[in-house]
Structure formats: structure tokens, C-alpha cells
C-alpha positions as CSV (number, residue, x, y, z in Angstrom):
1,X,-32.1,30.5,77.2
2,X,-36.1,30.5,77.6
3,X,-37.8,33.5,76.5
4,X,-38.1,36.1,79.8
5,X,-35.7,35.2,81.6
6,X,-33.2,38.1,80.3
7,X,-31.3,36.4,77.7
8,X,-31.2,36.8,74.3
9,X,-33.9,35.6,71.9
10,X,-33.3,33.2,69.3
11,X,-36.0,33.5,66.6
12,X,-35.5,33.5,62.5
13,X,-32.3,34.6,62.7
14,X,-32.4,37.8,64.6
15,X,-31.0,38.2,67.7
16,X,-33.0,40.5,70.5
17,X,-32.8,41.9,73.8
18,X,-35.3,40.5,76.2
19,X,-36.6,43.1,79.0
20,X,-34.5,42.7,81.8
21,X,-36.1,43.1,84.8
22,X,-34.0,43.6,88.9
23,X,-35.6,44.2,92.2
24,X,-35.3,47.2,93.9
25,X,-32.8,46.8,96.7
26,X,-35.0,48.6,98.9
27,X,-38.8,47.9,98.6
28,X,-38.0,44.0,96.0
29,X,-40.4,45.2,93.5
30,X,-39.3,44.5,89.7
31,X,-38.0,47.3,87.8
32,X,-37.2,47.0,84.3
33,X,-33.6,47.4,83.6
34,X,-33.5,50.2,81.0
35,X,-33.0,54.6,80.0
36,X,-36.7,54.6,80.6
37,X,-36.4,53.3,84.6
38,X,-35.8,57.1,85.8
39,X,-34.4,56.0,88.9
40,X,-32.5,52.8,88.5
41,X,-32.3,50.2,90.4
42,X,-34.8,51.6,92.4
43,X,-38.6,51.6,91.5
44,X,-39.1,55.0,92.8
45,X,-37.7,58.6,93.9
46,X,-38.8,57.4,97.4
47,X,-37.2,54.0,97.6
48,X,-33.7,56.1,96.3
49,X,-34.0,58.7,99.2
50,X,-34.6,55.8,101.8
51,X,-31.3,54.3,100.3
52,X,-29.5,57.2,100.2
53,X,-30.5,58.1,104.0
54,X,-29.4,54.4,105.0
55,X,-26.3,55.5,103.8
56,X,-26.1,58.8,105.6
57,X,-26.8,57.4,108.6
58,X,-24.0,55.1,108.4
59,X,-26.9,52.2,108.2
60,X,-24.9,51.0,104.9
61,X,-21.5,50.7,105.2
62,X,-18.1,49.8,103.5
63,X,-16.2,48.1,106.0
64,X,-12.4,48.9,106.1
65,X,-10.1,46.1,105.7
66,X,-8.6,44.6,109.4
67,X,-5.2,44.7,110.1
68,X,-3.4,42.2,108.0
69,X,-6.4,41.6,105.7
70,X,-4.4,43.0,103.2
71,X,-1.2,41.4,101.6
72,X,1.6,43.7,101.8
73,X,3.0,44.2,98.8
74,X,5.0,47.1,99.3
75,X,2.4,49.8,97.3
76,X,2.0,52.1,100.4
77,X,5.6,53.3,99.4
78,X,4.4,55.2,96.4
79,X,2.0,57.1,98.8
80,X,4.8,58.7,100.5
81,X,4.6,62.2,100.1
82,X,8.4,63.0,101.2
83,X,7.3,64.9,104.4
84,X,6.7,61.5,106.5
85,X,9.7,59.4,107.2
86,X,9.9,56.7,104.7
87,X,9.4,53.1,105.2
88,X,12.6,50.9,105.8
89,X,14.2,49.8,102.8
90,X,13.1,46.3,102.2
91,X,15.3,44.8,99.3
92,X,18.0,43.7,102.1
């Protein structure tokens, strides 16, 4: 690995962390990946709160799987809580 480029630094037989640096997912400026980079991964208070209000706004997302996305495997079975009726018994 070339020095800068994140990796480790081979040099007289010590090994040391190169500065990494990410881009801020909201503005793409570099921000060095460390405790001193207060609001990490984002450069600034201002480019957190524009995330964060994307998020509120239902601008960023997590979509819910689709039916039959998932594989069923039988795990919604330990989710039963007694008062619903139980699934049908599969082992037949």
C-alpha cells in the first residue's frame, strides 16, 4: 500500500496508521476519519442537521422487504405472543 492512501505504513520496522480521510455524505468534502472529527462522517454540525432532516422527512429511507423477499424460515413463530392464533403446525 502507497503511502496516503489509508493503509498502513511500512517504514523501518514500525507499523503506523495513515490518516484516513471519507467524504461527507452530504456536502463530499474530506473529513479525516478520527476522535478529533466532532461530527463524523460529516464535515460539519450543518451538513449533520441536513442529514438528519432528510431523514425526518422521510427523504432517506429503509425500504421494507416485499412480499416474498424474505425466505421463510419459520422464525415468525417465536414472535408469537400467545394472544394471536398461532401459525399452522408445519412439521406434517
Amino acid at each position: 500500500m502507497a503511502a496516503g492512501d489509508g493503509g498502513p505504513v511500512w517504514g523501518s520496522g514500525a507499523v503506523t496508521d495513515v490518516a484516513t480521510t471519507v467524504p461527507c455524505p452530504t456536502c463530499r468534502r474530506p473529513v479525516l476519519w478520527g476522535p478529533e472529527a466532532r461530527f463524523r462522517p460529516f464535515c460539519s454540525e450543518r451538513c449533520r442537521l441536513i442529514d438528519l432532516g432528510e431523514w425526518l422527512t422521510e427523504g432517506h429511507v429503509i425500504p421494507e422487504p416485499f412480499e416474498g423477499s424474505m425466505p421463510d424460515n419459520g422464525t415468525e413463530d417465536r414472535w408469537n405472543l400467545g394472544d394471536q392464533p398461532s401459525s399452522p403446525d408445519r412439521s406434517r
